[in-house]
Structures are given as C-alpha cells and as structure tokens.
C-alpha positions in Angstrom: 0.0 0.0 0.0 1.2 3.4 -0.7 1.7 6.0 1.8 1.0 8.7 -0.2 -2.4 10.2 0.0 -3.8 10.9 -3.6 -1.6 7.5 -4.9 1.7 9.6 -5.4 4.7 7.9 -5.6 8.7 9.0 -5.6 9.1 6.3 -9.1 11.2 7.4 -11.8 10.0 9.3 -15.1 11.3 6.7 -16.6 10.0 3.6 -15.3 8.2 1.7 -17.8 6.8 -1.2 -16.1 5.3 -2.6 -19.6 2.8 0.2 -20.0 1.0 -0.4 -22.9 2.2 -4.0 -23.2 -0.9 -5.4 -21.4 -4.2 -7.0 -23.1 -6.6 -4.6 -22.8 -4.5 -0.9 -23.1 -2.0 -1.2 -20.7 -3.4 2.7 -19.1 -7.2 2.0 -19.2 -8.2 1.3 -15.3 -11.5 -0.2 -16.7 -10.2 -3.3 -18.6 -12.5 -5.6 -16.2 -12.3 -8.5 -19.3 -10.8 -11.0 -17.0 -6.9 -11.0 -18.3 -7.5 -8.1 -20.0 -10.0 -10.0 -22.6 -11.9 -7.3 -23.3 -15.2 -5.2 -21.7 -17.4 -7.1 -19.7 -21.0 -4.8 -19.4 -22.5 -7.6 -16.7 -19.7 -7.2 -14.5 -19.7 -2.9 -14.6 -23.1 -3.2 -14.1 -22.8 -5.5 -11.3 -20.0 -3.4 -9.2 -22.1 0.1 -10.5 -25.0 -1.4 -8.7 -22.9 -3.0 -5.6 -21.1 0.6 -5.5 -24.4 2.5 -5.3 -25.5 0.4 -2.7 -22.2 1.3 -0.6 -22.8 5.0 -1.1 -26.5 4.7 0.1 -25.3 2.5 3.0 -22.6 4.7 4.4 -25.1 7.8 5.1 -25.3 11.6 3.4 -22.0 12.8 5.6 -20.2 10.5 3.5 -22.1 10.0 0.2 -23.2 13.8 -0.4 -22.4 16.8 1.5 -19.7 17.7 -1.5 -20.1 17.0 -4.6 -16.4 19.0 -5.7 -13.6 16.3 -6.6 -12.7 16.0 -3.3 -15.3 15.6 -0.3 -13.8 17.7 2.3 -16.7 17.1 4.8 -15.2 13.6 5.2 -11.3 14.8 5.0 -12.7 17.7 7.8 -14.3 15.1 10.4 -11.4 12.6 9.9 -8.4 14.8 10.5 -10.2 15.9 13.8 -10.8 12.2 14.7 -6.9 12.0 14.6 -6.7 14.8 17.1 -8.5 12.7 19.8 -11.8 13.4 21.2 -11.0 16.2 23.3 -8.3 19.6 22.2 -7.6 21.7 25.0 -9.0 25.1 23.8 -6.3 28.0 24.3 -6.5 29.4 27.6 -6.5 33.6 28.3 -3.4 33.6 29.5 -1.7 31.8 26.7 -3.5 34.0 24.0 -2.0 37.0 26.1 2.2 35.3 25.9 1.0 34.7 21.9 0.1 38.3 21.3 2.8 39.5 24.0 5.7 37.3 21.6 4.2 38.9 18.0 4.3 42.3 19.4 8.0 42.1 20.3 8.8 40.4 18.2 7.2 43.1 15.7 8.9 45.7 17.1 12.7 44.2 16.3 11.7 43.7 12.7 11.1 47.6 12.1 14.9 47.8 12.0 15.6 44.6 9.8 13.1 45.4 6.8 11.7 48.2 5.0 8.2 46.3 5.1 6.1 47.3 8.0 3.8 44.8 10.0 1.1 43.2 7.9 -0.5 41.2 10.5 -3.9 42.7 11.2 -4.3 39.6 13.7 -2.6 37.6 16.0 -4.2 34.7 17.3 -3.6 31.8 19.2 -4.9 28.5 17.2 -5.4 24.7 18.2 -5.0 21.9 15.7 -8.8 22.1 14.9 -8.3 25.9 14.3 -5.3 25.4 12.3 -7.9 22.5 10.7 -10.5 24.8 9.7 -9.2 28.0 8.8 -6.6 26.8 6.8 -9.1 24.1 4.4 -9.6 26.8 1.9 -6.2 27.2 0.9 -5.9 23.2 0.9 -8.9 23.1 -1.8 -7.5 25.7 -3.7 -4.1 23.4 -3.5 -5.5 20.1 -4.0 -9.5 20.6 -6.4 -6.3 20.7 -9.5 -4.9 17.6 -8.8 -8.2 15.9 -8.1 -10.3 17.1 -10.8 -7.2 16.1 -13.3 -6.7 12.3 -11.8 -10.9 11.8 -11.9 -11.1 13.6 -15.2 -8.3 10.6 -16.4 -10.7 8.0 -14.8 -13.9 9.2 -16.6 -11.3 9.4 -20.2 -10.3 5.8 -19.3 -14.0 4.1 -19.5 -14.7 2.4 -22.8 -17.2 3.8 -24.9 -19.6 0.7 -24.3 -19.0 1.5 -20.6 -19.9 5.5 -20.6 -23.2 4.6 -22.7 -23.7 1.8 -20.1 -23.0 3.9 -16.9 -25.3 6.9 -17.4 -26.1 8.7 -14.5 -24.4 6.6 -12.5 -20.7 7.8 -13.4 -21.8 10.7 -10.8 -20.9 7.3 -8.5 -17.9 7.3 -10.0 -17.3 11.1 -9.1 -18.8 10.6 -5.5 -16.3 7.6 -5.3 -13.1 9.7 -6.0 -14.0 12.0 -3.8 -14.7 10.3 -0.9 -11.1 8.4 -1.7 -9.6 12.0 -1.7 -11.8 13.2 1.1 -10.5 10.1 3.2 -6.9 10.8 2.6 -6.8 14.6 2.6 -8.1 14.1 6.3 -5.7 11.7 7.3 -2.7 13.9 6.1 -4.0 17.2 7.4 -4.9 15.5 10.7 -1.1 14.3 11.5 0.3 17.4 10.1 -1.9 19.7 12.5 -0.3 17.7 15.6 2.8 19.3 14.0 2.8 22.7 12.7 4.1 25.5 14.9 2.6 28.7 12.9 0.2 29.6 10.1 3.1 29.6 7.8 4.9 27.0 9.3 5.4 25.1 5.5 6.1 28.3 4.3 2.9 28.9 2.4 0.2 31.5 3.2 -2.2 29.2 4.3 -4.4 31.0 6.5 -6.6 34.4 6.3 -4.4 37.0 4.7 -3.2 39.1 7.7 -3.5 36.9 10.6 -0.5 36.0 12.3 -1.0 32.9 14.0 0.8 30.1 16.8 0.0 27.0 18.1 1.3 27.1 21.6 0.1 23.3 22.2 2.7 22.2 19.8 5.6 25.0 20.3 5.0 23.9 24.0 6.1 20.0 22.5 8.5 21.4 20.0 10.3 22.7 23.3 10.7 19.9 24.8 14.5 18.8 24.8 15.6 22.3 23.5 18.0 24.1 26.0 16.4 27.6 25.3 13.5 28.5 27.4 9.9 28.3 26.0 9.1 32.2 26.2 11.9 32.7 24.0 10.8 29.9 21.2 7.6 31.9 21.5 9.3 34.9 20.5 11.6 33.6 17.5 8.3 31.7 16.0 6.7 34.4 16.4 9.2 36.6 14.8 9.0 34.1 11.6 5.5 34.1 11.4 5.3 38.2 11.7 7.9 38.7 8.6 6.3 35.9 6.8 3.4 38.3 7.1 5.1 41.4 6.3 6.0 39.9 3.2 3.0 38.3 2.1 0.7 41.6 2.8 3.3 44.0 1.3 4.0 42.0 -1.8 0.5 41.9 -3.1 1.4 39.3 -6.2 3.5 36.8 -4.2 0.3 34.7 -2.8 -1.1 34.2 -6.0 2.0 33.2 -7.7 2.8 30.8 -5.4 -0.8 29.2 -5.4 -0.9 29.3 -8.8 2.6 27.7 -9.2 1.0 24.4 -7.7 -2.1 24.9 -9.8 -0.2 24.9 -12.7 1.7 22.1 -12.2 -1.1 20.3 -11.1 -3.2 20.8 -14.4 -0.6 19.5 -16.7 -0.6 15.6 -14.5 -0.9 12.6 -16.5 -0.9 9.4 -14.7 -0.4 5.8 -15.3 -3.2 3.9 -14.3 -1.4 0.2 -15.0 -1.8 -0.8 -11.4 -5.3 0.1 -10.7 -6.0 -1.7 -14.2 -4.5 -5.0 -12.5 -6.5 -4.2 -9.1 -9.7 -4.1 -11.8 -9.0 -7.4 -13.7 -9.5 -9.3 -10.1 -12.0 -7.2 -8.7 -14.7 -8.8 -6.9 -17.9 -6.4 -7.0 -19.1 -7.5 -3.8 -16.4 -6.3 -2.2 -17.5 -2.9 -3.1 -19.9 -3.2 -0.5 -17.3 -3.2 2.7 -15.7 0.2 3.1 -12.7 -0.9 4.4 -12.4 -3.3 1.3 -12.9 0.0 -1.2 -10.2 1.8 0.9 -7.7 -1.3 0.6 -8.5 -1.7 -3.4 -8.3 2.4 -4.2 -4.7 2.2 -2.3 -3.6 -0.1 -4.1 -0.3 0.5 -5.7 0.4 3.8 -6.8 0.1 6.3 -9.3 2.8 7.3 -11.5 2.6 10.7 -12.6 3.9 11.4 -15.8 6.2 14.8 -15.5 5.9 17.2 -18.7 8.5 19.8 -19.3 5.5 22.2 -18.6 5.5 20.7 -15.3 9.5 20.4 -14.5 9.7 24.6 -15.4 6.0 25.4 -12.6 7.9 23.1 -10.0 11.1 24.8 -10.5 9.3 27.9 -9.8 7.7 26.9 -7.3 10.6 25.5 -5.4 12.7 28.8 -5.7 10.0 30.7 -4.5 9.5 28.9 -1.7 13.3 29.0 -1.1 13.2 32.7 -1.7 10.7 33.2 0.7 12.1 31.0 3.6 15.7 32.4 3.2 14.4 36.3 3.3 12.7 35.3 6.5 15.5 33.6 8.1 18.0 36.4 7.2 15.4 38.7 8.1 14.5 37.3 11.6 18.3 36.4 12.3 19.2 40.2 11.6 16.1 41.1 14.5 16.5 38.6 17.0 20.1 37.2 17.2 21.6 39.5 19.7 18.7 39.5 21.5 18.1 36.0 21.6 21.3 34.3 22.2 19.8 31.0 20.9 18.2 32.2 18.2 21.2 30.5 15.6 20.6 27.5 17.1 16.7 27.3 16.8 17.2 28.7 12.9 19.7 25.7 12.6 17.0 23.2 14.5 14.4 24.8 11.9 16.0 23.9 9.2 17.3 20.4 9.8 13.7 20.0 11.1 12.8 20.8 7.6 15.5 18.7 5.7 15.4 15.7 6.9 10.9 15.3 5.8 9.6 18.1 8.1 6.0 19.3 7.5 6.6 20.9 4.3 8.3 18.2 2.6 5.9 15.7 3.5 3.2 18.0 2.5 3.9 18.8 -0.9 4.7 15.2 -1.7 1.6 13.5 -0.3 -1.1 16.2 -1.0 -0.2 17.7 -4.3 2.8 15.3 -5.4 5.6 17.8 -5.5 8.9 17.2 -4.0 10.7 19.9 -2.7 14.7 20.1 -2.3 15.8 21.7 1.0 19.5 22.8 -0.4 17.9 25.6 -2.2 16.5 27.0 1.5 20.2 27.4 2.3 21.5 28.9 -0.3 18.6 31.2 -0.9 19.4 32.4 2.7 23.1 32.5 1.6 22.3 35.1 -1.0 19.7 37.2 0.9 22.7 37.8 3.5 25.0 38.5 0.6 22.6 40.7 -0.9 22.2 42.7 2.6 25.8 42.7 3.1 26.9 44.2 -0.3 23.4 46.1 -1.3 22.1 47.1 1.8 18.3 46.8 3.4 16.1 48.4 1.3 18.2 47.3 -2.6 17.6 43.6 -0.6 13.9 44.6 0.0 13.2 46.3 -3.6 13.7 43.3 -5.4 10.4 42.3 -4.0 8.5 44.7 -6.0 8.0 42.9 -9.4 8.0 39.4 -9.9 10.8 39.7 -12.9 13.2 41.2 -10.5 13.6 38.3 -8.3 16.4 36.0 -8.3 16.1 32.3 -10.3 17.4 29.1 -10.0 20.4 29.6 -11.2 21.0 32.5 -9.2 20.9 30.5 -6.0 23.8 28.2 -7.1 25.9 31.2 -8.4 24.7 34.4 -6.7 27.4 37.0 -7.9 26.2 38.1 -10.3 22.4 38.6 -9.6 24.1 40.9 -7.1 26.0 43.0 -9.2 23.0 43.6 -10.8 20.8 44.5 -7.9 24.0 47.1 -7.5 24.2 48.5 -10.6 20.8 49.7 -10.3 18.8 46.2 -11.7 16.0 46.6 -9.1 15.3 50.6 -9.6 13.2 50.5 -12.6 10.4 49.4 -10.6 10.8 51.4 -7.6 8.4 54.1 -8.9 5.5 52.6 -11.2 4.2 56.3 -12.0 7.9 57.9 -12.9 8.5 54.7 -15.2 5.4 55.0 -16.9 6.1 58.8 -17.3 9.4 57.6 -18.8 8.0 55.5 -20.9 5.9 57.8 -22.5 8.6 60.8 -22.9 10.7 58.4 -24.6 7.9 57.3 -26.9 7.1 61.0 -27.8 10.6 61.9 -28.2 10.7 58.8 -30.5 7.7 59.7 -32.3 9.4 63.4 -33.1 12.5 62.2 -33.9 11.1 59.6 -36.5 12.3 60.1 -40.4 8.4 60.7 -41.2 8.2 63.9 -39.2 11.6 65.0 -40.1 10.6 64.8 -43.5 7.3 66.7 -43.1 9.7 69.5 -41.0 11.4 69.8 -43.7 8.9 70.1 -46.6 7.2 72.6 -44.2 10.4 74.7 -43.7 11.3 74.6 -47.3 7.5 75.8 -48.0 8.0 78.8 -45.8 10.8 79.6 -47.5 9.5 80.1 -51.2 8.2 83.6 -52.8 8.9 87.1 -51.9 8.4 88.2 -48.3 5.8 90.1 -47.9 5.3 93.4 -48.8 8.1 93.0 -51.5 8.0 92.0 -54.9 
C-alpha cells in the first residue's frame, strides 16, 4: 500500500513497467475483461450497482455533503478524529504570551526590513483551528490535482461503458471524492499535531493578515531544546510576523505561489497500470465493505507522468519557496540574534527540522505530489545575507517589487552576479511605477518626433515657408 495520499509515488519518469504491453491498453483502469480479454457490461453493471448500494449505506455525511472532486466534509471530520476526542481550547493567558511574543517580536523587525507589519491579527490557534481555517487554501491546493486524476478515470472508460453507466458515473465522481476526502483528512490531521505557525510550511495558508501560533505544539517542540519556551515563543513568532510582512506587502506573491501548484497540477498525467490490475480481479461485492474499497483504491500507486510544462511550474515553485524561507530567516536572524542568544541554534533546529521530511516536505509530496529540495532553502538564505551585506536593506527589500526582478534558479547556485546587478541599479526601474510609466511615455514621444516621417514633413514645411517674396516686397 502506498503511503502517499492521492496515490503519489517517488518512481522514476522513466519507469516503464510494460505500460501499454498489457491485453486490454495497458493505461485504461476499466479493462474488467478477465486477463485483459476485453469489456465485460455484466460485471460494470454488477459493481455500478454494488457501488451505489455502498454509497446509500454509508449515510449523506459521506455520500453527499460535497459533490467537488474531493469531499472535504469527510477529510474535515477525519483529521479531527486523529486529534483525539477532546483539544484543549487555548486558555487567556496563553493568548495574552502569543500576542505578548508577535508584538516584540514586531517591534525588532522595524529595524531589519523596510516592510512594515502586515498582521492585522494575532491569534492563538489549536489543531482544529489550524484545521478549519486553513481548508480553503488546501482546496485551492488540492481541487487541480483531483479534478485532473478523476477527469483521467472518466477518459479511461470504454465507450460501451460510458453509454452503459449513465447517471451513474456521478458514482464514480462521488467515489473519487470520498477516496480523496478520506486521505486529505488523514494527512491534514497528522500534520496539524505538528505545525508551529500559520506559515509554518512556508505557504500562506491562513486568512491574509492573521498572524497565528499554536502554543500546544511549540509547547512540545520545546521539549528537549536548552532555550526556554518564552523565547521559542518569541523567535516563532518573529518568523510568522515577517512571513506576514512579506506576504501583505507584496500583493502578487500569494497568488503566484498558489498558482505555481495549480499549474503544475493541471498539466498531470498518470499511469493507471496498477489500478488496471486491481480491476482485472475485482470482486464487485467487495464494493460493499468500506474498508475493502479503501484497501483496493490504495492499491499501488500512481505514476505521474512529468511534462516539461510541469518540470519549469515546480522549478518555480521550489525557488520561491526557497526565496521566501531564506528572506525570513536572514530577516529574523538580523532582528533577534543578539537578543536571543539561541536564536542561531533554533534557525539551525528549523531547518534540519525541515530537511530531513519536516511538515513541508511531507506536505507537498503526499497532497499535491511535488517534491521539494531543502538545499535551495540554504542557499537562498546565503544570498539574501549576501545581498544585505553588499546592497544594503532596502536594494535587498526592492527586489520584491516585481516578480521579474527576483532571483532564479540559477541565481541561487551562483549568486554573484544577480548581485551586481541588484547594485548597478537592476532593481530601480520598478521602484516608482508612475515615474516609469512617465518615462516611458517621454521616450515614446521623443521617438515619435525624432522619427524620419516627421523630419521629412519639418522639412517640406520649412522649405514651404521659405519660397516667394516676403511680404510686402516683390
């Protein structure tokens, strides 16, 4: 069974276990000819009817409730259920250390960016908060991925079977979600025993604005750590305050970095060859036991197909992630390392946290099937400081303001020169929108009155002027 929610797997592009070479199609999951000898209508019919029996069996929380791709009633009430019947709610006095942290730690940053605080809010969340306010952002995330991988089942019927199926291939749909409902829950539920802030995995994953901690598991993240739990407070809450800054005051950067996983996400193919061999010996009765529906949709896993449209969103993706976790570190290191003495070795705990399958890692490779590489975290960081060192604050900050001026990939491994740039003047053109567009325009004027045209209509007109006696002589 795989372990990745949504049947991703960490296979090779090129592993070609015989696709194709099968009886039947080799990628068509509804070969259900036994050996591949060809479309059977009784037995479709048979698990159709077995499979509408399970839906009606299992109740409307299950069955209905959400009829998107992915039933996130079911992923909602299972990822409690993993929290145990009973969370702690915050108490006032822990709300009061949460805000008390943010508003230090709020007041160091002034002098370490030119971004002032973004956080509207600062709360104090439990898992189940963490749960519920950050589901929105997870549809947004994971509705691509889904709707792609059911789209590829409906594509994968034979013709004999769509006219067959009718109104029953909503089933079908109510079938993938509830798989995708099932195992969205189970991964959001371990990850909210694990998450320190809203930003933890370094996407903007709750309300815009809102600044938020989980002191229930900072309290267990500080367990073993020789620095005292007030001052982990403060240096997470430090992280989760610039994350903020940055996120409020660079208006384009939450879109592009939820669209970077959308994007990748439309363009998945998959290869459906071992859910075509769960199919050859499927029983349809055992359509009728849950458990044994959960067992056959884990079944091996999914092999998504990587395009080159693909490879260039995740590379974007990954950089800007990078980007945005090395800013913050340099960022937060610059505000709180004198006056947290342990602050280098909570950045350094951070990080390996990250690196050896933290929350983000895990994340991205279960939910959405993206891998990300924690070496470019590092030396993203590495240029940020470099950047600061040579440029200054507010050259480091500029390059913020348009997507274009950012650093790539390539940057990160060799950083010089996107910093001779940045010092020559790279990242001024956008400082000012209004003066570049008034620029813009004088140069196109001057262009305009300079063009050979003009001059040649100058000159026909001067010539004209010149012709014939002045007046008043003959």
């Amino acid at each position: 069974m795989s372990d990745f929610p949504f049947g991703f797997s960490q296979g090779g592009d090129d592993d070609d276990r015989g696709r194709g070479d099968k009886p039947g199609g080799g990628n068509n999951p509804f070969d259900f000819g036994a050996g591949g000898a060809g479309f059977d209508p009784a037995a479709l019919g048979q698990m159709l009817t077995s499979l509408g029996q399970m839906l009606s069996g299992m109740g409307q929380g299950v069955a209905g409730g959400d009829a998107g791709p992915v039933n996130y009633d079911v992923a909602k009430r299972l990822a409690r259920q993993q929290l145990g019947k009973t969370v702690p709610p915050v108490t006032s006095a822990t709300a009061a250390a949460v805000a008390d942290a943010a508003h230090l730690a709020e007041l160091w940053l002034d002098d370490a960016t030119t971004f002032p605080a973004g956080a509207t809010s600062t709360v104090a969340w439990t898992a189940n908060d963490w749960i519920e306010k950050t589901l929105p952002t997870w549809q947004r995330l994971c509705d691509p991925v889904a709707q792609q991988i059911s789209g590829m089942w409906t594509a994968g019927l034979p013709e004999e079977a769509r006219e067959m199926a009718g109104p029953m291939m909503g089933m079908l749909g109510q079938m993938g979600g509830l798989a995708f409902g099932s195992q969205l829950g189970q991964a959001l539920g371990q990850l909210a025993k694990e998450v320190l802030t809203g930003t933890d995995i370094g996407l903007p994953l709750g309300p815009a604005g809102t600044a938020a901690l989980l002191p229930t598991a900072i309290s267990q993240f500080s367990e073993g750590l020789e620095q005292p739990e007030s001052e982990i407070m403060v240096f997470l809450a430090a992280r989760e305050v610039a994350h903020q800054r940055l996120f409020v005051h660079v208006p384009w950067l939450r879109q592009q970095v939820l669209g970077a996983v959308e994007d990748y996400a439309r363009g998945i193919t998959m290869d459906f060859s071992a859910l075509e061999e769960a199919a050859r010996d499927l029983d349809p009765s055992a359509l009728t036991d849950p458990s044994k529906l959960e067992e056959i949709l884990s079944q091996g896993s999914f092999e998504p197909q990587t395009t080159p449209e693909q490879k260039q969103a995740l590379d974007r993706l990954e950089t800007l992630l990078a980007l945005i976790e090395g800013w913050v570190q340099v960022v937060v290191a610059a505000a709180v390392g004198e006056r947290l003495p342990g602050a280098g070795a909570l950045a350094e705990t951070l990080r390996r946290r990250r690196a050896t399958g933290g929350p983000a890692e895990q994340t991205f490779a279960t939910l959405v099937g993206l891998e990300l590489r924690p070496r470019k975290l590092r030396e993203a960081a590495t240029l940020w400081q470099r950047l600061t060192d040579d440029a200054g604050i507010e050259a480091r900050d500029g390059v913020w303001a348009h997507p274009d001026l950012l650093p790539d990939s390539a940057d990160l491994d060799a950083p010089a020169g996107f910093i001779d740039s940045v010092i020559g003047g790279g990242a001024g053109a956008f400082d000012d929108p209004l003066a570049q567009l008034a620029a813009t325009e004088a140069a196109e004027r001057e262009q305009a009155g300079s063009s050979p045209e003009n001059s040649s209509e100058q000159a026909d007109d001067e010539s004209s002027g010149s012709e014939g006696p002045e007046p008043g002589k003959e």
